[in-house]
Structures are given as structure tokens and as C-alpha cells.
C-alpha positions in Angstrom: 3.6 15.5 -7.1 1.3 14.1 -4.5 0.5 10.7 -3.6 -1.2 8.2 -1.3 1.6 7.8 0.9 2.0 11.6 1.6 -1.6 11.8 1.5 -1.6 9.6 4.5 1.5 10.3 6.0 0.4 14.3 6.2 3.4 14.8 3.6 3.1 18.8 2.6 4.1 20.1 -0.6 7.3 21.9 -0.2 8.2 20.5 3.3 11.4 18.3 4.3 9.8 15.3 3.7 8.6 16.1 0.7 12.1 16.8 -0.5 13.7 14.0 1.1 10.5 12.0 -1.2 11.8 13.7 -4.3 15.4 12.8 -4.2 13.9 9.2 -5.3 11.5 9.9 -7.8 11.2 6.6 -9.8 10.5 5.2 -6.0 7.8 7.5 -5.5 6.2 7.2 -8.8 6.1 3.1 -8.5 4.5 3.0 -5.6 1.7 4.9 -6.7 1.8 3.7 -10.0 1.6 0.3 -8.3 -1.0 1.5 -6.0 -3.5 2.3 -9.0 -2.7 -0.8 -10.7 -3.2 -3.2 -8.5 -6.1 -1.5 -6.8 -7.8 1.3 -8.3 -7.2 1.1 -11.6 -6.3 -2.8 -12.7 -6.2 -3.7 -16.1 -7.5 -7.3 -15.4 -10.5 -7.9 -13.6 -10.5 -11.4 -14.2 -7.6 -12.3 -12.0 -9.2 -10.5 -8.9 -12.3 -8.5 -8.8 -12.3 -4.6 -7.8 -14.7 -5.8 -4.6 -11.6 -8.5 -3.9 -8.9 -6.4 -4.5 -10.4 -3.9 -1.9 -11.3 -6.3 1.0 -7.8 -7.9 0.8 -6.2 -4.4 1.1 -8.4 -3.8 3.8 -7.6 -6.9 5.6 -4.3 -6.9 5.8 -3.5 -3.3 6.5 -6.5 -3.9 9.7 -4.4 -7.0 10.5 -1.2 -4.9 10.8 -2.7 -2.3 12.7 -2.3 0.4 10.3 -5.0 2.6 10.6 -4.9 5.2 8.1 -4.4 2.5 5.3 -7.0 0.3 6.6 -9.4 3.6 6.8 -8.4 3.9 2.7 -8.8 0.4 1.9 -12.0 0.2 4.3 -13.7 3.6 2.3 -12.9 2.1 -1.4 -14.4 -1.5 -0.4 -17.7 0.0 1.2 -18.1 2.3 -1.5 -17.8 -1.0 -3.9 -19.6 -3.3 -1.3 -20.5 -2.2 1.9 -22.2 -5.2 3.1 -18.5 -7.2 2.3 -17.0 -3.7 4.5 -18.8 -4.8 7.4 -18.5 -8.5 7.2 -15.3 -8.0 7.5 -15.4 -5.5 10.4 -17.2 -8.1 12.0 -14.4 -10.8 11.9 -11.6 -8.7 12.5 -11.3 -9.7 16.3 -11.2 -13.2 16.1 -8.5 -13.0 13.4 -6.2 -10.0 15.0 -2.9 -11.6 16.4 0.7 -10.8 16.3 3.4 -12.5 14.7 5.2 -13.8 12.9 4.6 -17.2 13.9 4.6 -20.9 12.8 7.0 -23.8 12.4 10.0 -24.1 10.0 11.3 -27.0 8.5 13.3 -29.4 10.6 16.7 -27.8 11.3 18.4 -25.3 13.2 15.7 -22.9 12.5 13.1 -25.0 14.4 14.4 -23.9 17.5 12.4 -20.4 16.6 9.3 -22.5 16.2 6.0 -20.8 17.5 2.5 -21.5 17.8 -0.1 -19.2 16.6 -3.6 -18.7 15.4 -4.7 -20.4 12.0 -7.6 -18.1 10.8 -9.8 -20.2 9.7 -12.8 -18.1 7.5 -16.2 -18.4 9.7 -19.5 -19.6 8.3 -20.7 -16.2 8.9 -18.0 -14.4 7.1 -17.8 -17.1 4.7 -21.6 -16.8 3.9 -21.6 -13.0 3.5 -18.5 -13.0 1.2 -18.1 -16.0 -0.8 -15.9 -19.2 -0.7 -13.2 -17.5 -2.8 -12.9 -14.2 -1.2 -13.0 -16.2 2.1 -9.8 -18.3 1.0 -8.3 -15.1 0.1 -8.4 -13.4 3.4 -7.1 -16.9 4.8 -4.1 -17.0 2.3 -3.6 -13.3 3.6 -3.5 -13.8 7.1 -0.9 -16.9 6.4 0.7 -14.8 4.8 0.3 -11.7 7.1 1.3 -13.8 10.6 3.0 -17.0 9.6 4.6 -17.2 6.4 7.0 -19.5 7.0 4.3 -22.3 7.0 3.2 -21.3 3.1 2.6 -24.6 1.5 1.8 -26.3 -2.1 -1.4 -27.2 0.4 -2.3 -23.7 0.8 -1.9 -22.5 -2.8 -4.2 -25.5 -3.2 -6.6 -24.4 -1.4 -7.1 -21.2 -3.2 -7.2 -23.3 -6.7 -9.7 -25.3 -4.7 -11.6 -22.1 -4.1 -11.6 -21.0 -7.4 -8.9 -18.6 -7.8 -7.1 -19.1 -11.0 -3.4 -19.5 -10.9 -2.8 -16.2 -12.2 -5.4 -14.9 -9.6 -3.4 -16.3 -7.0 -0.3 -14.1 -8.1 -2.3 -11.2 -7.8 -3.4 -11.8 -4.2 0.0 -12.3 -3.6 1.4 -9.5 -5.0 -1.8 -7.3 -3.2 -0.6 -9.1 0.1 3.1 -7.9 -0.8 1.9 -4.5 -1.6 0.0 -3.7 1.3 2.9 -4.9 3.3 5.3 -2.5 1.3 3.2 -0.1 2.1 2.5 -0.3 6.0 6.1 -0.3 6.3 7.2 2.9 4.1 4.1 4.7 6.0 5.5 3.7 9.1 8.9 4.8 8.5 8.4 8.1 6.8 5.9 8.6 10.2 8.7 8.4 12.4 11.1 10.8 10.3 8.2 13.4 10.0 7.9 13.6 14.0 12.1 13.6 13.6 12.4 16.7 11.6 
């Protein structure tokens, strides 16, 4: 069995990796299983769109740098909507940072306060892709660089914008996703190149 993660990770049938893959199989399975559900396959429109579910895959695999899952995310979303691809092509610098950033409550933890960009949705982008799919890509870049500054406010502003509360679960859990699986990619990169 084959999935995106080997796909992407250059994971050969038959190879050490692949073993080391199928000593967790109900691992393996999830994530793909996951992988189809919240993006190419998804029960429920409604909560997110196919075009939505792309773009904030897209996004936040850009965001973190990961190429090959951007390049996925970047080919399903143009083949839904390639005027939203390259809209958000085109805002990609003036939202790339690093992180994690932001402030914590007042405590001992405010001592690891730090100040960092608030992406803020352009005219331009948010023209060419809508006030809700704009909020979106905001609520994924809080959640992307600074989550420790998520808010009632900004779960607001995505009501605000038109998601629906149950929409706003699925961008979280698309946000959560990707995130799950930069870093699985990442790791099973550096034990290919170690075997």
C-alpha cells in the first residue's frame, strides 16, 4: 500500500522505509484516510468548499516551507480554481515569516513574548478570493505563526465572515492536518537519507 506521504517522500515499495511504514499500519491508513476526507474526498461540502479546502492546504504547507506538499495542494487548487492558485501565489511574500510568535497571557510565560507579523488579507487577494476564504487564510496563518494569540476575537471573525461554526472546525482541523503532515514528511525525509 501506497500513499501520499510515500508518494512525496519517494517511499519505494519494498524498501526500509516502507517497512519501517508497515510496522504501523492503522497510522498509515489514517493519514490517508484523513487525507481523502478532509480534502479530496469530503463528505460535507457545506462546511468548506473543495476550492476552500484546497487553498488552505496550499497555504499553509507554502507558509511552512514545505515544497512538495505545497506543489500537491498548489496542483488540486488550480485544477479546481486557477485564478484562486495564483492569487494566492501572488500574496505568498508578504505573508511568509517564521515563528512561532505572539504574546501569552500575563505570567511567567510572558517573558517568551515576541512580536511578529499579523497577516492581514489584502484588497487584492481579498477581491480575487472572497471575504470568507480571505478570513480563512488569516485564521491559518494565526494559526500557522502565532497560535498562542488564538482568541474568542478571532473565531469571531470567521463567523463574521461567514463561516459557520461547524465550518470553522473544519478549517481547523485542515490547518491541524497540514501541520501533521509537514512534520511526518519531514521526519520520514531525514531517516530515508539515514538508511
Amino acid at each position: 500500500m501506497t500513499d501520499l506521504i510515500d508518494t512525496l517522500v519517494g517511499i519505494d515499495v519494498g524498501s526500509p522505509l516502507d517497512a519501517l511504514r508497515a510496522k504501523r499500519p492503522v497510522a498509515r491508513s489514517d493519514a490517508q484516510t484523513t487525507y481523502d476526507a478532509l480534502i479530496t474526498d469530503p463528505g460535507d461540502l457545506a462546511r468548506a468548499s473543495a476550492v476552500e479546502r484546497a487553498a488552505i492546504a496550499f497555504w499553509v504547507a507554502a507558509l511552512s516551507r514545505a515544497e512538495q506538499l505545497a506543489a500537491n495542494y498548489r496542483g488540486l487548487l488550480a485544477d479546481l480554481d486557477p485564478a484562486v492558485a495564483t492569487s494566492i501565489d501572488d500574496a505568498l511574500p508578504d505573508a511568509t515569516t517564521t515563528g512561532p510568535y505572539g504574546t501569552y497571557p500575563a505570567g511567567p510565560l510572558s517573558a517568551e513574548d515576541e512580536a511578529g507579523l499579523h497577516f492581514t488579507a489584502s484588497p487584492a487577494l481579498r477581491d480575487a478570493v472572497g471575504t470568507r476564504l480571505a478570513a480563512a487564510l488569516e485564521h491559518a496563518h494565526l494559526l500557522t505563526f502565532r497560535p498562542r494569540d488564538a482568541s474568542p476575537d478571532a473565531l469571531q471573525a470567521l463567523l463574521e465572515a461567514g463561516w459557520s461554526t461547524d465550518g470553522i472546525v473544519t478549517v481547523s482541523q485542515l490547518v491541524a492536518f497540514i501541520h501533521f503532515q509537514l512534520r511526518v514528511i519531514t521526519g520520514l525525509t531525514v531517516l530515508k537519507k539515514a538508511i
